[in-house]
N, C-alpha and C positions, 0 to 999 in steps of 0.2 A: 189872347196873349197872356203871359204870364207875369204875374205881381210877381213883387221882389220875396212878399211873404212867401208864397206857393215854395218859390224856389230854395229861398232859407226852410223851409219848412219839410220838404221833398228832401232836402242834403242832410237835414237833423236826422228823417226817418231810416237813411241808408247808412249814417251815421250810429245809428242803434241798431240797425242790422249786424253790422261788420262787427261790432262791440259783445252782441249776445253772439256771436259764432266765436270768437276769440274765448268769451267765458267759459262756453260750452265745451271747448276743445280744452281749457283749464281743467275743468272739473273732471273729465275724464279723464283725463293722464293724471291727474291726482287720485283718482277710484284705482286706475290701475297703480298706478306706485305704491297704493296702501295695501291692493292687495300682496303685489310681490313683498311686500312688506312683511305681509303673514305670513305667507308662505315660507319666505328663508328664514323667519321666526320658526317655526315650526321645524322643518329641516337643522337648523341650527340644535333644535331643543333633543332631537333624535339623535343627532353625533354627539352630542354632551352624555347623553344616556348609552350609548353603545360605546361610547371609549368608559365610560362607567363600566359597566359589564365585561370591556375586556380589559381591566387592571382588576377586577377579582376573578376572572377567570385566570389571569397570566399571576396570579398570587398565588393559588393555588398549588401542591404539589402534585405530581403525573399519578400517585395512587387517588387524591380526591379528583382530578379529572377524568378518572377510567370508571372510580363510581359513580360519578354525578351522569358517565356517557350512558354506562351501562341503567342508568336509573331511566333513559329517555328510551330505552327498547322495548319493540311492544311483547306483550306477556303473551 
């Protein structure tokens, strides 16, 4: 037969069950949120840099554009 301890004691340990799976499932959607985190950091950091590059490209006039084209063909 079962004592009232066993039983308190049996419902604590499923009790801490249900609790590390809850944490675990935390922590992982926080790794992943941190990464996408990075990542549209990063992405973000590339479209800052490519609208850079093209407001001195569109600043330029159509003769430094046709030198700067002709400078990238190969010899």
């Amino acid at each position: 037969m079962f004592t009232w301890a066993s039983i308190i004691l049996a419902a604590l340990k499923l009790i801490n069950e249900i609790m590390g799976a809850v944490n675990r499932e935390k922590w992982m959607q926080a790794g992943a949120d941190a990464e996408i985190a990075k990542i549209s950091a990063a992405i973000l950091q590339k479209t800052v840099a490519g609208k850079k590059m093209m407001e001195r490209v569109n600043a330029l006039s159509d003769a430094e554009v046709d030198d700067a084209l002709r400078g990238l063909e190969p010899k």
